[in-house]
MILUMMI-307224 format. One record per residue (C-alpha): residue number from 1; residue in one letter; y, x, z. Coordinates in Angstrom, 2 decimals, always signed. Layout:
N
<NUM; A; <Y; X; Z>>
...
% end
This chain:
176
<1; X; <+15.40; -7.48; +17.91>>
<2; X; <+14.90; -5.28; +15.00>>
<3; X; <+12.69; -6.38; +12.48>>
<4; X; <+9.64; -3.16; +11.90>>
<5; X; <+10.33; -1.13; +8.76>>
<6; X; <+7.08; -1.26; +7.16>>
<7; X; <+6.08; +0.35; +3.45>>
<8; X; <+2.64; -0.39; +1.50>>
<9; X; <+1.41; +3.02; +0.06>>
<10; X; <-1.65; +2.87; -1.94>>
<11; X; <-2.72; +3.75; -5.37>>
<12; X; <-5.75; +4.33; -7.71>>
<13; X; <-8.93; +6.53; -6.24>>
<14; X; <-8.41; +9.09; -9.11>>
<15; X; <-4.85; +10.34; -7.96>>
<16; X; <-4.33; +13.52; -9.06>>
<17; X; <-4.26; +16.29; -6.80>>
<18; X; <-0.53; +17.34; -7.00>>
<19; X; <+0.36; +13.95; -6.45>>
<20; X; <-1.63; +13.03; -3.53>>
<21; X; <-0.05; +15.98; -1.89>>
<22; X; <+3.30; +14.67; -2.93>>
<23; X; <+2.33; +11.16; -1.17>>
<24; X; <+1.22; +12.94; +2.19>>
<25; X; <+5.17; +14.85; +2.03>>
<26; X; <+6.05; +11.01; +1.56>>
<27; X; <+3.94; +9.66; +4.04>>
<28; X; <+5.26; +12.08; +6.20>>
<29; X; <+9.13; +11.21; +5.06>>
<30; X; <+8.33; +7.76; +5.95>>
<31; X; <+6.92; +7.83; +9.51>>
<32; X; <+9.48; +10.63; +10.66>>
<33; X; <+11.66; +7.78; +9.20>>
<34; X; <+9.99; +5.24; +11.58>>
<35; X; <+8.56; +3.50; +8.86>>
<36; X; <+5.15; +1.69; +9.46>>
<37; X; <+2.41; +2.42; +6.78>>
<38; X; <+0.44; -0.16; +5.88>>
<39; X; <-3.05; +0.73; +3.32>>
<40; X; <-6.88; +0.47; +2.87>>
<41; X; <-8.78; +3.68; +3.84>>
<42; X; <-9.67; +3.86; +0.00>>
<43; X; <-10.21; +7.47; -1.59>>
<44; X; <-7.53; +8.93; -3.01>>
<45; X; <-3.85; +7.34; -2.88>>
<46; X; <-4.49; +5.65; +0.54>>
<47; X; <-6.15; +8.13; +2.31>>
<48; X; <-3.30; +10.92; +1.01>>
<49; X; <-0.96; +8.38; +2.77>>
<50; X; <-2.83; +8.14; +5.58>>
<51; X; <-3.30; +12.07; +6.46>>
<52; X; <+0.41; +12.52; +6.04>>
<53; X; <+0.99; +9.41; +8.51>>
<54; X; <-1.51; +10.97; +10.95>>
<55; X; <+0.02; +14.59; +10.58>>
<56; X; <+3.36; +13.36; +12.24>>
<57; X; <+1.83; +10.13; +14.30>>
<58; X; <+3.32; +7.92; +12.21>>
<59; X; <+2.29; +3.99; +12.86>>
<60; X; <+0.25; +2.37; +10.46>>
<61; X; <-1.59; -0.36; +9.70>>
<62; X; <-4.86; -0.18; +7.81>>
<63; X; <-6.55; -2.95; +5.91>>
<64; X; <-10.07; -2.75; +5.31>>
<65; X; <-12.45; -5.37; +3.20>>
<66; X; <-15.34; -5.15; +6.06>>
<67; X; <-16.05; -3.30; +9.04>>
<68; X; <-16.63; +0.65; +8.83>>
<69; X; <-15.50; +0.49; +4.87>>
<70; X; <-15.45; +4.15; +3.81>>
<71; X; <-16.57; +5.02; +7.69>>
<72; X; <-13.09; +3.68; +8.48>>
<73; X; <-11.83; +2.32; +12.13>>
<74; X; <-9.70; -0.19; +12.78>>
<75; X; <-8.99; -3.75; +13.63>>
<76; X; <-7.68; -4.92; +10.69>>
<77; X; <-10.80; -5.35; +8.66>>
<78; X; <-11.64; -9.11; +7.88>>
<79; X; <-9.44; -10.50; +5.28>>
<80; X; <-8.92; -14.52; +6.07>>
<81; X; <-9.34; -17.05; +3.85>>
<82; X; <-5.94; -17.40; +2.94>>
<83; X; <-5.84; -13.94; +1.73>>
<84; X; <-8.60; -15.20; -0.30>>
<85; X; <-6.68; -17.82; -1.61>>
<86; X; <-3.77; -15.56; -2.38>>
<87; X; <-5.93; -12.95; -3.62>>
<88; X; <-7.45; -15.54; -6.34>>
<89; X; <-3.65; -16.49; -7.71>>
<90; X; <-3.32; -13.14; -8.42>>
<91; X; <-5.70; -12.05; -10.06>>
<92; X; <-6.87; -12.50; -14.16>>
<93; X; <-10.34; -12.58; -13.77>>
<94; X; <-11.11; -13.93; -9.93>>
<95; X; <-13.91; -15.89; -10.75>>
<96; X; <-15.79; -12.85; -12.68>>
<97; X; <-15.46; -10.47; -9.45>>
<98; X; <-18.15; -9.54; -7.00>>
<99; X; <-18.07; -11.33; -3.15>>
<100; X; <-16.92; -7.27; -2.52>>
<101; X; <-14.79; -7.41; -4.60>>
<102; X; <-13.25; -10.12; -3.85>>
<103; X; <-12.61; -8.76; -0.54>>
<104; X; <-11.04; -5.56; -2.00>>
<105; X; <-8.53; -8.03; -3.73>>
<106; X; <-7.79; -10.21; -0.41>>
<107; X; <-7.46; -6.72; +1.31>>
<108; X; <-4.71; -6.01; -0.47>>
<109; X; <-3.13; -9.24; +0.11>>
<110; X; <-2.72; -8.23; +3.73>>
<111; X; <-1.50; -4.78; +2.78>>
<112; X; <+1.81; -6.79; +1.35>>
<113; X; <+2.02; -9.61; +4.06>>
<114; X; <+0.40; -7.96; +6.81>>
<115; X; <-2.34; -9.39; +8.75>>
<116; X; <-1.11; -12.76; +9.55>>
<117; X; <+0.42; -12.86; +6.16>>
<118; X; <+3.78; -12.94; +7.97>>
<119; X; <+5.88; -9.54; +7.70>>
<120; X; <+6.53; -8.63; +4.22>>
<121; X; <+6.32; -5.13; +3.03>>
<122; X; <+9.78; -3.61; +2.06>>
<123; X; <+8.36; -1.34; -0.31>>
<124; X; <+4.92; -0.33; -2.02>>
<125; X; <+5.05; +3.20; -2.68>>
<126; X; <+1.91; +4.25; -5.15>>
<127; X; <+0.35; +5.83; -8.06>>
<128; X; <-1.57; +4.07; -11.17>>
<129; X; <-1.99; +6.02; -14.38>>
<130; X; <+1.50; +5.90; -16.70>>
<131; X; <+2.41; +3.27; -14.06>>
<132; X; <+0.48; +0.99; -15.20>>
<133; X; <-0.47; -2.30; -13.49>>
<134; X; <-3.97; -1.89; -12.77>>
<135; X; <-7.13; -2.27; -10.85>>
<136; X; <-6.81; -2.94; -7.04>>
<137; X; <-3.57; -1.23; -6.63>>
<138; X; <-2.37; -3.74; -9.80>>
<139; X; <-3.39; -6.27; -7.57>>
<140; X; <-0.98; -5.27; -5.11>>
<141; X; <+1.51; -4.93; -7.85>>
<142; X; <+1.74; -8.50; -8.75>>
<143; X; <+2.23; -9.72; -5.63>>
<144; X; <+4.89; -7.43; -4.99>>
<145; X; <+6.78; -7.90; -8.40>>
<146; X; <+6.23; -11.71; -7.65>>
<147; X; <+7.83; -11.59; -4.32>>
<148; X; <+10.35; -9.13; -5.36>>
<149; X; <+9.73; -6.10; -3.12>>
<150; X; <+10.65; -2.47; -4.16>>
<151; X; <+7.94; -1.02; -6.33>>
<152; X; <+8.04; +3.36; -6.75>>
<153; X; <+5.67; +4.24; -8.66>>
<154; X; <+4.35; +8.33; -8.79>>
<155; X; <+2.94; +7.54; -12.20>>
<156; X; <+6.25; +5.99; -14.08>>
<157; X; <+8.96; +8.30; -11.93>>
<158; X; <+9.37; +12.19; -11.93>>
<159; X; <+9.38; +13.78; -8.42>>
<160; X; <+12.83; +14.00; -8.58>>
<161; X; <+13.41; +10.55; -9.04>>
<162; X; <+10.84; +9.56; -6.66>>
<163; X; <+12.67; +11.95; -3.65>>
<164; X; <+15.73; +10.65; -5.29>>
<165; X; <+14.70; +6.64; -4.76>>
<166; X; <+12.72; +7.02; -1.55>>
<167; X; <+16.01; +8.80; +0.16>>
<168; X; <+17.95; +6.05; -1.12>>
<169; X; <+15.97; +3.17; -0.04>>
<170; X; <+15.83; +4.56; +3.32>>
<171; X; <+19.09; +5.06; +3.85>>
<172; X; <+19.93; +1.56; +2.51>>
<173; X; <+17.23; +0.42; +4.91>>
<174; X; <+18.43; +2.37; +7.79>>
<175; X; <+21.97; +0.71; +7.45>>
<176; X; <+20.44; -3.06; +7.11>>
% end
């Protein structure tokens, strides 16, 4: 059985506008691909991702903190407490966050490992400012520069190399 082909795409809440339209074209890319998304209904980055999923019925996977975050459905909304326990290895200042937070953080532990923290993600696809690890998505970030998976980032990469990288990757993924 072939194992799913599954990409993180998230990013800060203040995207700029050009590039959240270049994430949907991605997003897009990606699910035509057969790639499953995996993100967390935040403004901005994530829900760019998501609309260009949607647009093509792309799978996805979407990780939410608590219930109805951002008026958001889905199952996947209770980060466990092992996610927690991830979550607080990764991050600087764990013990200064809020209990919210906190489950932002462990949210984004499941965006990487899935929800049974069992299927890695093959790539995180995102956007922080100068590409820069930071806030939430930075979060994600670590744990994906710990673990060794595929990082393109909108903010350190021209489009060109971004189209250039993504094409690549898929076709080197596509051949596995």
């Amino acid at each position: 059985m072939q194992k799913p082909k599954i990409y993180t795409g998230i990013g800060a809440r203040k995207t700029p506008e050009p590039i959240l339209k270049n994430m949907e074209s991605a997003a897009r890319y990606l699910a035509g691909e057969g790639f499953i998304l995996r993100s967390g209904a935040a403004d901005g980055a994530d829900k760019a991702f998501e609309a260009g999923c949607d647009s093509v019925q792309g799978k996805k996977e979407i990780y939410l903190p608590w219930e109805n975050f951002n008026g958001h459905k889905s199952n996947f909304w209770k980060p466990g407490p092992i996610a927690h326990d991830v979550a607080a290895k990764y991050h600087p200042a764990w013990d200064t966050l809020s209990d919210g937070a906190k489950k932002m953080m462990a949210r984004n532990v499941n965006q990487i490992f899935g929800d049974h923290l069992s299927v890695n993600t093959q790539l995180v696809v995102c956007w922080t400012e100068k590409g820069k690890i930071t806030d939430g998505t930075g979060q994600a970030l670590r744990i994906a520069q710990d673990f060794k998976i595929p990082v393109l980032n909108f903010g350190s990469l021209s489009l060109e190399e971004m189209e250039e990288k993504l094409v690549k990757f898929v076709k080197e993924t596509n051949h596995a």
